[in-house]
N, C-alpha and C positions, 0 to 999 in steps of 0.2 A: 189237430184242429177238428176241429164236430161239424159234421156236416150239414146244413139246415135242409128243415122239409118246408114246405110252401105254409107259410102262418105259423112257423114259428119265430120266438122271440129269443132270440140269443143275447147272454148281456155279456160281456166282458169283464175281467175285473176291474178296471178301471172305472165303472160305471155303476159298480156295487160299495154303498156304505154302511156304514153299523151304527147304529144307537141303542145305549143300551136299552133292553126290555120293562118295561113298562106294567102297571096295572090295567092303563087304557088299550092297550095290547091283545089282553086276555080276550075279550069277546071275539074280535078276529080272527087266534091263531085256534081256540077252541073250536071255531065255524067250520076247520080246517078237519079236525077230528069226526068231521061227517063222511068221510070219504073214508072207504073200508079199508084202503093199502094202511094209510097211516096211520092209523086206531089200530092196525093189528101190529104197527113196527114202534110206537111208541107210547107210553103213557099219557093217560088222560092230563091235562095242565090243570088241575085241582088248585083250591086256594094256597092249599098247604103246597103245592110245589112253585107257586106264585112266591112267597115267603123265603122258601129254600132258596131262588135263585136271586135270591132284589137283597138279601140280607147279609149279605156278609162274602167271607173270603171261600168259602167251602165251593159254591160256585158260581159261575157267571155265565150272562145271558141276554145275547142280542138281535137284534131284528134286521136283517138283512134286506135293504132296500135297493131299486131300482126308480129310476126317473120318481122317486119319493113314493113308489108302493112297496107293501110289506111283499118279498117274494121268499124269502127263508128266515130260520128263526135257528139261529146256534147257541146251545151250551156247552158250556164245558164244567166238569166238577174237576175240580183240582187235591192231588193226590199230594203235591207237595211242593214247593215251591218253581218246581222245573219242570214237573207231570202232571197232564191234564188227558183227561177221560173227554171225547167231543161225541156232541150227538146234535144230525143236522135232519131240519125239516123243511123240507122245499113243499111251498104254496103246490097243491094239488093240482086244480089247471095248468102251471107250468110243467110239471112232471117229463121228462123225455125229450126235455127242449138246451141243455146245458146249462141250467139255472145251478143246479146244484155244484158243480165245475168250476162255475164260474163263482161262486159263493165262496165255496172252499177255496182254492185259490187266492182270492181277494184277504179271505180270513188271515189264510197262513201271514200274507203278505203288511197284514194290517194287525186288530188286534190279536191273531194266534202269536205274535211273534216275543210275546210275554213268555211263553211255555217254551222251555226247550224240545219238550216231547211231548208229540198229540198221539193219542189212540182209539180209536175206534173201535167197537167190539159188535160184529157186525153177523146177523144170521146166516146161513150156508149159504139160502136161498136168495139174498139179498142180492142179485146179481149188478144192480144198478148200484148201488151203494160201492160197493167191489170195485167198479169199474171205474167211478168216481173217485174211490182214492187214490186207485193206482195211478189212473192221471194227471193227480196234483202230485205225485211223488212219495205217498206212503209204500212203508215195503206192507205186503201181503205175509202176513206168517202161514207155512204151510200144514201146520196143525191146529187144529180145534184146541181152544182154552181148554180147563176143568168144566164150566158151565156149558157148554157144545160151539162158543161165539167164534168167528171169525179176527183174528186182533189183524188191527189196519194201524201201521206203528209208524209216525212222521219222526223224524230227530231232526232239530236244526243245526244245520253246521256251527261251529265255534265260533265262527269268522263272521257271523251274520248280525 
């Protein structure tokens, strides 16, 4: 359990939905890219990567809502019909509040549950991300990829 500080917002998974991503989307999650952490952990959402996620099976990408606001935005690129590559961005003002937890979580439980294995590839320094997976149940590997990334590796059981 996550312990709450005075103002923050904890959402639960049951209280997180998905739709998928959108073009009207765009001006939002880009507004999001003002703020130095995430602009330094993830790619600018360009048209062209607008395109890449809305177009096909290569990858997918939704918008993580709360009481019907955007609070996180998940893709995944899919490596092949069972593996998927996931990269999550939690709305900035939420940051530090179990949004992200609570997102992931929800995900696995919802649409991740298409992929039998999620991965994560995640910087050293990402401590919060780290921390985020390990508490939805990714294992941590304890070596650095070839590229320097941190792999955050979910498998879902057979039985699921």
């Amino acid at each position: 359990m996550i312990a709450a500080r005075p103002g923050d917002l904890l959402y639960s998974p049951m209280q997180i939905t998905f739709r998928p991503f959108t073009r009207d989307d765009l001006p939002e999650f880009r507004a999001w890219f003002l703020d130095a952490e995430l602009s330094r952990r993830l790619s600018f959402p360009s048209d062209q990567w607008l395109a890449y996620v809305t177009a096909g099976d290569a990858a997918r990408c939704w918008m993580a809502l709360a009481a019907g606001q955007a609070v996180a935005e998940v893709q995944v690129d899919q490596e092949n019909s069972e593996r998927g590559y996931l990269d999550l961005a939690v709305r900035p003002d939420l940051r530090g509040r179990g949004v992200g937890t609570a997102v992931l979580s929800a995900f696995q439980s919802g649409p991740g549950k298409a992929y039998q294995v999620l991965e994560g590839r995640i910087t050293p320094d990402n401590v919060a991300s780290i921390a985020c997976c390990r508490r939805c149940g990714f294992t941590i590997l304890p070596e650095l990829d070839a590229e320097g990334f941190i792999q955050a590796i979910y498998r879902r059981s057979r039985d699921c």
